[in-house]
mmCIF file of the N, C-alpha and C atoms, coordinates in Angstrom:
data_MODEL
# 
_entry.id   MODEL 
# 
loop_
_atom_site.group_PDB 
_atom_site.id 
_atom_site.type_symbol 
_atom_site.label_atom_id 
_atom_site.label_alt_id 
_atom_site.label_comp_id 
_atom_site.label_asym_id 
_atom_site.label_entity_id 
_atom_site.label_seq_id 
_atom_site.pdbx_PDB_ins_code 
_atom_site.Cartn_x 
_atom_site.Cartn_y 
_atom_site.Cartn_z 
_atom_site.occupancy 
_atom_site.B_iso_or_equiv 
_atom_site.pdbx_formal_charge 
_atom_site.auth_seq_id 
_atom_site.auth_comp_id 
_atom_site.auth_asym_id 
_atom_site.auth_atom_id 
_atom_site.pdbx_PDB_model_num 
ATOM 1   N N  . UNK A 1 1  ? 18.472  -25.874 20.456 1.00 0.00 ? 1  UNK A N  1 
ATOM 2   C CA . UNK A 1 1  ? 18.370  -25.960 21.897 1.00 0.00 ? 1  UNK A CA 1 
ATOM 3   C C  . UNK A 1 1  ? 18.003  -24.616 22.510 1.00 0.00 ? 1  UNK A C  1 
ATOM 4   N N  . UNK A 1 2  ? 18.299  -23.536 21.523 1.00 0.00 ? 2  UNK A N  1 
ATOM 5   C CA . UNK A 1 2  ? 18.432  -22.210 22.137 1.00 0.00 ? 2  UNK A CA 1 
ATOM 6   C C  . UNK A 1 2  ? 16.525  -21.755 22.037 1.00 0.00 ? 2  UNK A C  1 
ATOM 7   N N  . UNK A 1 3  ? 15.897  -22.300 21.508 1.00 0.00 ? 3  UNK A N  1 
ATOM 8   C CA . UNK A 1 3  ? 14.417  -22.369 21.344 1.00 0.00 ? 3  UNK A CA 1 
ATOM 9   C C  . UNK A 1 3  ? 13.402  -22.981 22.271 1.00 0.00 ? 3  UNK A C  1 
ATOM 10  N N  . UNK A 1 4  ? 14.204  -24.405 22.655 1.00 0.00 ? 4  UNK A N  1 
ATOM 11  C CA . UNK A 1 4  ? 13.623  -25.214 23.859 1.00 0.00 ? 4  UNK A CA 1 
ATOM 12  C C  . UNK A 1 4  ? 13.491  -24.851 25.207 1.00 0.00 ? 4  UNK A C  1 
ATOM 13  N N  . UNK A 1 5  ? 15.233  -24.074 25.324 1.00 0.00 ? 5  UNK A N  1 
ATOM 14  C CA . UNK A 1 5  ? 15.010  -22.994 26.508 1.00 0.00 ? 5  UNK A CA 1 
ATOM 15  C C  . UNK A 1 5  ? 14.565  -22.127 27.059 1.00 0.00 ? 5  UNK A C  1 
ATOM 16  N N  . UNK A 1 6  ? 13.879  -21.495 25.673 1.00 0.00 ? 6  UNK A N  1 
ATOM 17  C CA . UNK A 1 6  ? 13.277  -20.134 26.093 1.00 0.00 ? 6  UNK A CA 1 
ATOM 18  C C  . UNK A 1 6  ? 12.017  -20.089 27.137 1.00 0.00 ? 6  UNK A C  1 
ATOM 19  N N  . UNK A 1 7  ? 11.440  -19.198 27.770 1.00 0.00 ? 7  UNK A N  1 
ATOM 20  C CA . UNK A 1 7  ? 10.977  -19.426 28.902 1.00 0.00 ? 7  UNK A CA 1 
ATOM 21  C C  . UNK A 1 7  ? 9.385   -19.319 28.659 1.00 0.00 ? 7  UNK A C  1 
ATOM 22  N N  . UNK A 1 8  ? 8.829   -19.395 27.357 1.00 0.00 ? 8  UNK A N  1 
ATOM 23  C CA . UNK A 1 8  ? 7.639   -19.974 26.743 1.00 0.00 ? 8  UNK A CA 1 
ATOM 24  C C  . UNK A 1 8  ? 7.453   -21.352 26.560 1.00 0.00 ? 8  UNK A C  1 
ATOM 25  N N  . UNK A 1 9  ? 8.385   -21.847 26.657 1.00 0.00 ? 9  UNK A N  1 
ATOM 26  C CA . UNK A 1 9  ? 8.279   -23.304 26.181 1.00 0.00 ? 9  UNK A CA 1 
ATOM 27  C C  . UNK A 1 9  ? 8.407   -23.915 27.163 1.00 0.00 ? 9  UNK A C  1 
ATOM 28  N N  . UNK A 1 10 ? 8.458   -23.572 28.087 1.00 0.00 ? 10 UNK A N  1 
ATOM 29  C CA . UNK A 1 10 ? 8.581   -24.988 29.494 1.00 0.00 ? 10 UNK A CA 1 
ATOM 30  C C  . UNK A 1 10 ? 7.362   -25.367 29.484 1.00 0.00 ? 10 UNK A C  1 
ATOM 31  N N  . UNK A 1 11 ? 6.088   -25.037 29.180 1.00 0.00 ? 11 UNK A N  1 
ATOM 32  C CA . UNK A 1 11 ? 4.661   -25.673 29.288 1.00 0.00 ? 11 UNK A CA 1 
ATOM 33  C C  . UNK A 1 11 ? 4.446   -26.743 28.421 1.00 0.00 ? 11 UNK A C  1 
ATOM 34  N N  . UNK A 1 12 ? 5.021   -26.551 27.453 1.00 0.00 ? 12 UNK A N  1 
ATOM 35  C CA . UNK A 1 12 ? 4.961   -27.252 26.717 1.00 0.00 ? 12 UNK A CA 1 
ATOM 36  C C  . UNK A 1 12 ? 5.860   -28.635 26.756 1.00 0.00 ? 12 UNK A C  1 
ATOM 37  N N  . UNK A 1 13 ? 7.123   -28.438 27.191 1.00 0.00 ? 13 UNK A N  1 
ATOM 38  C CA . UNK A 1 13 ? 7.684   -29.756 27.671 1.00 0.00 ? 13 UNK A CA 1 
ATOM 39  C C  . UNK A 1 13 ? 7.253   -30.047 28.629 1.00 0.00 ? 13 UNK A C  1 
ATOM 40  N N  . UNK A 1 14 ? 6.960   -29.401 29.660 1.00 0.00 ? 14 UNK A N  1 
ATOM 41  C CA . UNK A 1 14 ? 5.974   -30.741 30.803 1.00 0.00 ? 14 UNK A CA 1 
ATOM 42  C C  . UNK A 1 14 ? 4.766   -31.381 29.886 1.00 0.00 ? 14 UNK A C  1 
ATOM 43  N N  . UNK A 1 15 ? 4.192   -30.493 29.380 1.00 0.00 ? 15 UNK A N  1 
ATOM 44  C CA . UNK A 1 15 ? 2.680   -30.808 28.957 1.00 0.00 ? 15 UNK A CA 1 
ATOM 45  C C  . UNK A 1 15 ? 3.612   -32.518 28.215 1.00 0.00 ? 15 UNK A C  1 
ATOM 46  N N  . UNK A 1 16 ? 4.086   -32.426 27.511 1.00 0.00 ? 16 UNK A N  1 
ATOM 47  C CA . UNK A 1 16 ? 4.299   -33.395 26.933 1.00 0.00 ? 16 UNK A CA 1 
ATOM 48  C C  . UNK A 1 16 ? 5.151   -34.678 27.599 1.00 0.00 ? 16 UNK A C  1 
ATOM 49  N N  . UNK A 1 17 ? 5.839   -34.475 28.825 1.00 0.00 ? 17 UNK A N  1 
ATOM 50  C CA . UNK A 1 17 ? 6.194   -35.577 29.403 1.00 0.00 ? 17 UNK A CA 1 
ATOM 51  C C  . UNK A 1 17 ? 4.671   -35.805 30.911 1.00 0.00 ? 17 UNK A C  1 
ATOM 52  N N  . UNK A 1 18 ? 3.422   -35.265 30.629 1.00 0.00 ? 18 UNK A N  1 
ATOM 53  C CA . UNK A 1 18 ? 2.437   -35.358 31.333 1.00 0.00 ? 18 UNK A CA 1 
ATOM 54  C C  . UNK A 1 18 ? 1.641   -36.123 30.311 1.00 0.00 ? 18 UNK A C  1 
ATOM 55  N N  . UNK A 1 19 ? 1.421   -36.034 29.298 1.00 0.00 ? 19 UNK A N  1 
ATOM 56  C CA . UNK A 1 19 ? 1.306   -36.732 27.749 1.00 0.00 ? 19 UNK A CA 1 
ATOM 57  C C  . UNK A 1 19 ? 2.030   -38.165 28.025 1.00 0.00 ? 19 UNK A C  1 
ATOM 58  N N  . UNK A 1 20 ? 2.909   -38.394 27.467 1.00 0.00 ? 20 UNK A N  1 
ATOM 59  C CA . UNK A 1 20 ? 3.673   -39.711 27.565 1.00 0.00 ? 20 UNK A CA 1 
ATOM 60  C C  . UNK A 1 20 ? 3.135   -40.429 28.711 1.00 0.00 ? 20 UNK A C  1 
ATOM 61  N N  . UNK A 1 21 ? 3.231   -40.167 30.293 1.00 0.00 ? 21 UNK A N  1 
ATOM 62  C CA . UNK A 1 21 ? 3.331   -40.382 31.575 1.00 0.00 ? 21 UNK A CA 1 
ATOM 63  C C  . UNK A 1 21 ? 1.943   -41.105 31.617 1.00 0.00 ? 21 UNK A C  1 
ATOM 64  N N  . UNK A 1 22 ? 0.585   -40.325 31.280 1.00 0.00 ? 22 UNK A N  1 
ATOM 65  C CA . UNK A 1 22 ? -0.271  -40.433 30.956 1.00 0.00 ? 22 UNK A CA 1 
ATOM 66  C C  . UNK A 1 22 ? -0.838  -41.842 29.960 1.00 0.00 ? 22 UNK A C  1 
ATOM 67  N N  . UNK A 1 23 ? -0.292  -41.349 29.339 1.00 0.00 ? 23 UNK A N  1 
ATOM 68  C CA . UNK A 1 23 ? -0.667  -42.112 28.001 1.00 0.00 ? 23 UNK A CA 1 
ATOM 69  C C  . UNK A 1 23 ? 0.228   -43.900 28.005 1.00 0.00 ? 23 UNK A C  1 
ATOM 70  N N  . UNK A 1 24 ? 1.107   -44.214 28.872 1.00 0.00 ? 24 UNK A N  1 
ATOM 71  C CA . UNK A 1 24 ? 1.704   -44.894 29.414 1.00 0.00 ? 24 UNK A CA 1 
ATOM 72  C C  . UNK A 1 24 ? 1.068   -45.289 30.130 1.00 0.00 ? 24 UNK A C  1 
ATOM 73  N N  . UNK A 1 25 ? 0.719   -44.847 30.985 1.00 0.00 ? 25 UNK A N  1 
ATOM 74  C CA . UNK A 1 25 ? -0.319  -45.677 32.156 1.00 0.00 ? 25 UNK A CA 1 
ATOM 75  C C  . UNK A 1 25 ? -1.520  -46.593 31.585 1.00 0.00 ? 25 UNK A C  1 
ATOM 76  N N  . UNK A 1 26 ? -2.002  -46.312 30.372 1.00 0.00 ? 26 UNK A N  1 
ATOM 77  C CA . UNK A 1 26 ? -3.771  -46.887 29.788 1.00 0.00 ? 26 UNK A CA 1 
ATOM 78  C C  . UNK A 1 26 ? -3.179  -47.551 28.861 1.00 0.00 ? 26 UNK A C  1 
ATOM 79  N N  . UNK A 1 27 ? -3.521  -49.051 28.767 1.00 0.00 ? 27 UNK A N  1 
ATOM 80  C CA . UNK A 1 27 ? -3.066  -50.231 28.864 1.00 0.00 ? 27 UNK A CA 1 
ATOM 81  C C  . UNK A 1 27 ? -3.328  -50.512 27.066 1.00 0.00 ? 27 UNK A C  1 
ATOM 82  N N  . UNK A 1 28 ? -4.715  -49.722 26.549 1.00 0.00 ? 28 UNK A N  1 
ATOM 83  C CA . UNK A 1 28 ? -4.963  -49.647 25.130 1.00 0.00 ? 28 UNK A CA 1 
ATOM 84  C C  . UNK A 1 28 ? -4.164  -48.889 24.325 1.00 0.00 ? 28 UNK A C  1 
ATOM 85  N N  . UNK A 1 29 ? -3.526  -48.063 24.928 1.00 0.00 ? 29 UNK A N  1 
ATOM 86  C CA . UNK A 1 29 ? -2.009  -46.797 24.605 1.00 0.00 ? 29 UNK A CA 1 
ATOM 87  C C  . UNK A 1 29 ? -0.806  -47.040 24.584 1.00 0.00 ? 29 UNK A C  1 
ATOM 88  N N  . UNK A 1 30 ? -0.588  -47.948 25.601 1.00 0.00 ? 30 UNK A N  1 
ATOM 89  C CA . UNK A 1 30 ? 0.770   -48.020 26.294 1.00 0.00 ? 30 UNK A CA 1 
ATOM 90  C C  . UNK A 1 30 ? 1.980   -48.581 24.737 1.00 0.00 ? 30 UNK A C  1 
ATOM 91  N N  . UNK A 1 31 ? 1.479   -48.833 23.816 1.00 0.00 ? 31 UNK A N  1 
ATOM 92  C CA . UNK A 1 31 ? 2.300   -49.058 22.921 1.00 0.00 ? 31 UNK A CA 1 
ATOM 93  C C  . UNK A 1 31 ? 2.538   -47.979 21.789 1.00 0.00 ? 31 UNK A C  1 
ATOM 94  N N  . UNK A 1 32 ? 1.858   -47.447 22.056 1.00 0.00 ? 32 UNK A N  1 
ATOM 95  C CA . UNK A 1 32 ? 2.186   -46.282 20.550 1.00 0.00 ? 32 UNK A CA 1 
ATOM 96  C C  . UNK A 1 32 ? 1.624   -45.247 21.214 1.00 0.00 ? 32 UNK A C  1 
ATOM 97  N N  . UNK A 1 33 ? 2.724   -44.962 22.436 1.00 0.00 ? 33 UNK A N  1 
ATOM 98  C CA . UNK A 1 33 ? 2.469   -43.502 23.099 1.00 0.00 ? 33 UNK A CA 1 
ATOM 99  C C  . UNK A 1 33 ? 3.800   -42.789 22.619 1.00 0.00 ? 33 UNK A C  1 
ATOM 100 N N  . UNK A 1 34 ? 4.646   -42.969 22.166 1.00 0.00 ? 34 UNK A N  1 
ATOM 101 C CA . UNK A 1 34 ? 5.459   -42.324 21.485 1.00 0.00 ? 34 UNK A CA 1 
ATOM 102 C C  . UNK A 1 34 ? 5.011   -41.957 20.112 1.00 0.00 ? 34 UNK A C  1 
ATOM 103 N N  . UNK A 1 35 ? 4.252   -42.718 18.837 1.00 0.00 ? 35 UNK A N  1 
ATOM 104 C CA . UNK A 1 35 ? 3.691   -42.253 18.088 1.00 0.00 ? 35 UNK A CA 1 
ATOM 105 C C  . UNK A 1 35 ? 2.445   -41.173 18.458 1.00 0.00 ? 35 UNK A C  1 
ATOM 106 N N  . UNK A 1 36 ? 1.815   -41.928 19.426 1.00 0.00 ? 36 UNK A N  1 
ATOM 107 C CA . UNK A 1 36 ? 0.326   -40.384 19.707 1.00 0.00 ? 36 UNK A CA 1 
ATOM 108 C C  . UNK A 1 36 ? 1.237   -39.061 20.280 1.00 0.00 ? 36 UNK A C  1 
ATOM 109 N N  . UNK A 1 37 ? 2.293   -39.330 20.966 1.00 0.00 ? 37 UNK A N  1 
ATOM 110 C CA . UNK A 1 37 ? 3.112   -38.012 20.994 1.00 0.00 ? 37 UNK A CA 1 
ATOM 111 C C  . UNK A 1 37 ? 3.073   -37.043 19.980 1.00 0.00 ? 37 UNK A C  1 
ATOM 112 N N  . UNK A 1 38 ? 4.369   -37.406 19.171 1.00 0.00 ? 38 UNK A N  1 
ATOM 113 C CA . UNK A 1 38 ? 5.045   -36.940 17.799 1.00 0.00 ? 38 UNK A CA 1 
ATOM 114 C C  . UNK A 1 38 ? 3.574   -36.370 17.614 1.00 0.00 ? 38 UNK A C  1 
ATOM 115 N N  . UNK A 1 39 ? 2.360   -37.083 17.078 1.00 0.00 ? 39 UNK A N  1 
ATOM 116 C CA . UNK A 1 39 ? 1.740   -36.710 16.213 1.00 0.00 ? 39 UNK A CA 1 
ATOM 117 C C  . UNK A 1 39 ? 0.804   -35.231 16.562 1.00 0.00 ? 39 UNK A C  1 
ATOM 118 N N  . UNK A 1 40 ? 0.781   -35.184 18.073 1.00 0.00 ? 40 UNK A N  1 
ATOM 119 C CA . UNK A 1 40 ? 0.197   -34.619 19.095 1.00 0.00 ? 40 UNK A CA 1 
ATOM 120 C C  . UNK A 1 40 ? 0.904   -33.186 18.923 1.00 0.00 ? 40 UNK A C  1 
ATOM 121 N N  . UNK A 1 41 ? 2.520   -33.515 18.651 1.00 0.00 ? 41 UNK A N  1 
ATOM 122 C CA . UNK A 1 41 ? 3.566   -32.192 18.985 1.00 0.00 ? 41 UNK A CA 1 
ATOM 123 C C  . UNK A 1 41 ? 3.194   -31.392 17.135 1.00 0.00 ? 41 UNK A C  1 
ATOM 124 N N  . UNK A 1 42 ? 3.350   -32.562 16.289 1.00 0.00 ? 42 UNK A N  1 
ATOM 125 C CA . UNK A 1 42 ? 3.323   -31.971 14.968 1.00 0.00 ? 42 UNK A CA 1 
ATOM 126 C C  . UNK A 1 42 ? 1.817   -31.507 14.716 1.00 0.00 ? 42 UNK A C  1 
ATOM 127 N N  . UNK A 1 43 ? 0.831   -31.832 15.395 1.00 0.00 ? 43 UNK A N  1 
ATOM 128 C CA . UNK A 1 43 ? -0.395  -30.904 15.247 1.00 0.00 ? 43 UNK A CA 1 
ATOM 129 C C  . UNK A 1 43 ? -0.427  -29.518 15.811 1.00 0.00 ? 43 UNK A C  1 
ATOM 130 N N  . UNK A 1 44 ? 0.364   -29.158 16.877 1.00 0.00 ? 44 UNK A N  1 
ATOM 131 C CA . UNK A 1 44 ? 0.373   -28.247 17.270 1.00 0.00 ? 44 UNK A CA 1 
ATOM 132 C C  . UNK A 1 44 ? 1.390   -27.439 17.307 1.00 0.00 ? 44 UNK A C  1 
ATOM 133 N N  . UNK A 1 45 ? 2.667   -27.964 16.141 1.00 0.00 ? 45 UNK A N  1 
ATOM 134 C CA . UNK A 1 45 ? 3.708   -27.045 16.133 1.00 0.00 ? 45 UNK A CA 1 
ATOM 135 C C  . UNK A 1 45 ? 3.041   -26.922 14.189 1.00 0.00 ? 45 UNK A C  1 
ATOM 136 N N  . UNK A 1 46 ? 2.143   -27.335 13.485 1.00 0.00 ? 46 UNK A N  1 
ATOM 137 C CA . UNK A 1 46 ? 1.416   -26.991 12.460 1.00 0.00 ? 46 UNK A CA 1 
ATOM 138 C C  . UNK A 1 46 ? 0.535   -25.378 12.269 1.00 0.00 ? 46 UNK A C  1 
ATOM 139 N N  . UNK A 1 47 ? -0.096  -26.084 14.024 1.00 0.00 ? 47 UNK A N  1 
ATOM 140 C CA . UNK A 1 47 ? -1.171  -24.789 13.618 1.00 0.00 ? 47 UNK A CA 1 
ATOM 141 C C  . UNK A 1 47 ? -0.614  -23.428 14.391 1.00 0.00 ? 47 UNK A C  1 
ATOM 142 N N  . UNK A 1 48 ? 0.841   -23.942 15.424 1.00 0.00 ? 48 UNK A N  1 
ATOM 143 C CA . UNK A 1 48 ? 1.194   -22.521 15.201 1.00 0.00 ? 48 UNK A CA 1 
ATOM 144 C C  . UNK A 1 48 ? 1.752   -21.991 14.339 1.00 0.00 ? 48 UNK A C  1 
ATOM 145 N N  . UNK A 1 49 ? 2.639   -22.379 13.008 1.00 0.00 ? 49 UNK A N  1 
ATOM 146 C CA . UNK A 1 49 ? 3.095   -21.936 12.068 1.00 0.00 ? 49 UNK A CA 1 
ATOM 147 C C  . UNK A 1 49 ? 1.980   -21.410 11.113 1.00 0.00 ? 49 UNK A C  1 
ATOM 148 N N  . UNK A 1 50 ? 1.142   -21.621 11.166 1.00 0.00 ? 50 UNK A N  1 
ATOM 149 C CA . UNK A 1 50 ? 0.093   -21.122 10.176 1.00 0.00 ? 50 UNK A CA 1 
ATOM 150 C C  . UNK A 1 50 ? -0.426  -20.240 10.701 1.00 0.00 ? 50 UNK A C  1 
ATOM 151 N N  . UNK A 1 51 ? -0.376  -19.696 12.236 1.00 0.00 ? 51 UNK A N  1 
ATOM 152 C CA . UNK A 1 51 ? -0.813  -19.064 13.091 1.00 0.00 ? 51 UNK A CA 1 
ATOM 153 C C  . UNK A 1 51 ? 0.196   -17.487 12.525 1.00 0.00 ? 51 UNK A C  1 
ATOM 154 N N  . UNK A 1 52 ? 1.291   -18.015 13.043 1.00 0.00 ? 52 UNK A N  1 
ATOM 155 C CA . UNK A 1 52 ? 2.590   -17.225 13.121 1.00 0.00 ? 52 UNK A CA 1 
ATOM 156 C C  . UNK A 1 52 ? 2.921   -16.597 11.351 1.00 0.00 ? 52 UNK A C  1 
ATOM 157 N N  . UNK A 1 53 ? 2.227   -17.738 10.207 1.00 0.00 ? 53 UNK A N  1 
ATOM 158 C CA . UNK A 1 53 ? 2.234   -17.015 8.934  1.00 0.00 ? 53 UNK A CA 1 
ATOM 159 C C  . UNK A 1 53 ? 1.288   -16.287 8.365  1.00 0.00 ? 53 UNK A C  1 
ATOM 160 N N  . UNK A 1 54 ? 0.252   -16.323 9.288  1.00 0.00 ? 54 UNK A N  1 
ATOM 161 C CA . UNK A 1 54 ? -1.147  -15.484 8.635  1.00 0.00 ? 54 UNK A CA 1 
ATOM 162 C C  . UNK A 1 54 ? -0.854  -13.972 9.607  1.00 0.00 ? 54 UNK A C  1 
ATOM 163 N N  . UNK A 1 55 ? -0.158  -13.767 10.836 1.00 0.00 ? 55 UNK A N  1 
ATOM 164 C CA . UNK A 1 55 ? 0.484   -12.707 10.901 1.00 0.00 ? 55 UNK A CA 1 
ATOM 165 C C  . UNK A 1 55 ? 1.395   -11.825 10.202 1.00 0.00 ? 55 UNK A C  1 
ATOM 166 N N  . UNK A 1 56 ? 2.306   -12.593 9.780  1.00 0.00 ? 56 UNK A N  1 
ATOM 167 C CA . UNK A 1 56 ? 3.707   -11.991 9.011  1.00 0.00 ? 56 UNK A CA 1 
ATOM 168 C C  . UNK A 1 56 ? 2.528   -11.654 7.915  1.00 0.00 ? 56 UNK A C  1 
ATOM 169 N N  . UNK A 1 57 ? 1.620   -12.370 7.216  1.00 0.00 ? 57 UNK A N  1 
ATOM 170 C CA . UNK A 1 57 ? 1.482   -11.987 5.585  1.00 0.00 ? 57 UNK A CA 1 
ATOM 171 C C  . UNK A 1 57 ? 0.623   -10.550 6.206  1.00 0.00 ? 57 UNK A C  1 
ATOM 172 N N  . UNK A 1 58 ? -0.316  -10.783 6.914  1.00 0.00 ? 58 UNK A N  1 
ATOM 173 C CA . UNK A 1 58 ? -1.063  -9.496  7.474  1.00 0.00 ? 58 UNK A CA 1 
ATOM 174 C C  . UNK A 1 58 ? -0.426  -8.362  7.917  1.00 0.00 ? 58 UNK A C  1 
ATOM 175 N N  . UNK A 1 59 ? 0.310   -8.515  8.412  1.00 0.00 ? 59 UNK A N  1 
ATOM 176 C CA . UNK A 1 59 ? 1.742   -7.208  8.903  1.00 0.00 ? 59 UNK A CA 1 
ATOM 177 C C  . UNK A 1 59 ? 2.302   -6.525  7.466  1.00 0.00 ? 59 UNK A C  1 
ATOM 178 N N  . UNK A 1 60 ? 2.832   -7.255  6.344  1.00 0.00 ? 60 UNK A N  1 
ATOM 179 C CA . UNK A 1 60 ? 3.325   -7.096  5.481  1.00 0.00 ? 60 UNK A CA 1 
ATOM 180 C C  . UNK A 1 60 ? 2.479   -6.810  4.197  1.00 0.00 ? 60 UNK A C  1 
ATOM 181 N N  . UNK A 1 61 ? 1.285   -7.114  4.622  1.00 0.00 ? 61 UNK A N  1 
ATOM 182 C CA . UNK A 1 61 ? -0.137  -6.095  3.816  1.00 0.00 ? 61 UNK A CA 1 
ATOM 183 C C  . UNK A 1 61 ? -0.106  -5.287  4.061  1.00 0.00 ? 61 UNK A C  1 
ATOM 184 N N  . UNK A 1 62 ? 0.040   -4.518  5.135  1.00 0.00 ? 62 UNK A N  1 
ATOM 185 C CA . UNK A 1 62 ? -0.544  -3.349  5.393  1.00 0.00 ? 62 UNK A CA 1 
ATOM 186 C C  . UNK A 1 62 ? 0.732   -2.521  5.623  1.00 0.00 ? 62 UNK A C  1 
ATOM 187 N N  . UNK A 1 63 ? 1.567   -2.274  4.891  1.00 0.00 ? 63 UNK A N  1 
ATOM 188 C CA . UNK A 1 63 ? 2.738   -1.210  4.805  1.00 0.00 ? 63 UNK A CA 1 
ATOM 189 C C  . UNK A 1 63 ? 2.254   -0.120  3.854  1.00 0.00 ? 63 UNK A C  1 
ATOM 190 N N  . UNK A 1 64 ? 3.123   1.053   5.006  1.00 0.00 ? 64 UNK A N  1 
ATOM 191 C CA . UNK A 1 64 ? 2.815   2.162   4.829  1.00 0.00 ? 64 UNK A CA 1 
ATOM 192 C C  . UNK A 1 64 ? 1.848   2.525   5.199  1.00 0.00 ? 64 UNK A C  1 
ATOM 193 N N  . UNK A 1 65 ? 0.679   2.125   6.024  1.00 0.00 ? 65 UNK A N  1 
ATOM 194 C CA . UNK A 1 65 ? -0.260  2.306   6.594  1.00 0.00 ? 65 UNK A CA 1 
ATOM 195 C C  . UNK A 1 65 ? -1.337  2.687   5.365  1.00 0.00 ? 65 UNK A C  1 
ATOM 196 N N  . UNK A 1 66 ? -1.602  2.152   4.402  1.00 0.00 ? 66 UNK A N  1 
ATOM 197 C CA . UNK A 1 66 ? -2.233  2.095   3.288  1.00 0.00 ? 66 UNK A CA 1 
ATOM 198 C C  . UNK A 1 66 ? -3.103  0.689   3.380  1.00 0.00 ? 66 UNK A C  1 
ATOM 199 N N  . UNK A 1 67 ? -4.528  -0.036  3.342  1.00 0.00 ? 67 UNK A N  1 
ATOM 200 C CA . UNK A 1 67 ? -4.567  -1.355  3.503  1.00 0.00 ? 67 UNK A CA 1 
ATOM 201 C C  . UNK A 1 67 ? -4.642  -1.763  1.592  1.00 0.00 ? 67 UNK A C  1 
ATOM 202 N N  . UNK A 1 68 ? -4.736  -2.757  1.503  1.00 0.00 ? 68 UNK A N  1 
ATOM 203 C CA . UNK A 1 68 ? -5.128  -3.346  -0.218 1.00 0.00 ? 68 UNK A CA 1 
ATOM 204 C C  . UNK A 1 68 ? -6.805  -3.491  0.035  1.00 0.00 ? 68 UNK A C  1 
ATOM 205 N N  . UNK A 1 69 ? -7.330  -3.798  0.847  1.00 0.00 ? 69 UNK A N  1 
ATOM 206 C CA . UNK A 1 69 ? -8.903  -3.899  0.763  1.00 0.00 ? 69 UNK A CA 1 
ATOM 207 C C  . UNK A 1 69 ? -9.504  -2.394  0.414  1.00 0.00 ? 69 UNK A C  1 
ATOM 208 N N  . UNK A 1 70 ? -9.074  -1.334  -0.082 1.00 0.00 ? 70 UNK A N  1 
ATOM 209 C CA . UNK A 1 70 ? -10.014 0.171   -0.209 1.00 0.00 ? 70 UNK A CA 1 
ATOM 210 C C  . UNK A 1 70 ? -9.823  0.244   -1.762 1.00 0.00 ? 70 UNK A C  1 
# 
């Protein structure tokens, strides 16, 4: 809960009850707008982790201010 609160993430919970709200309204949707959710949140809590791990490995290359590419 202590993650949901933080004050980066409120865009993201509207975005997603603007999602649902949305996606509720269109009559070809209106049944598996809870599945296009989920799938919607896990695409984009994917590519920030891969985001967030191609940093850490890049940070942790380059210690000591030495790079491995020379």
């Amino acid at each position: 809960m202590k993650v949901m609160m933080s004050s980066q993430m409120w865009g993201f919970l509207f975005a997603g009850f603007v999602m649902a709200n949305v996606c509720q309204n269109i009559p070809a949707l209106s049944g598996a707008t809870l599945l296009l959710s989920a799938f919607v949140g896990l695409a984009i809590a994917l590519y920030d982790y891969q985001v967030h791990s191609k940093i850490k490995e890049s940070a942790g290359s380059n210690v000591g201010g030495v790079s491995d590419g020379i």
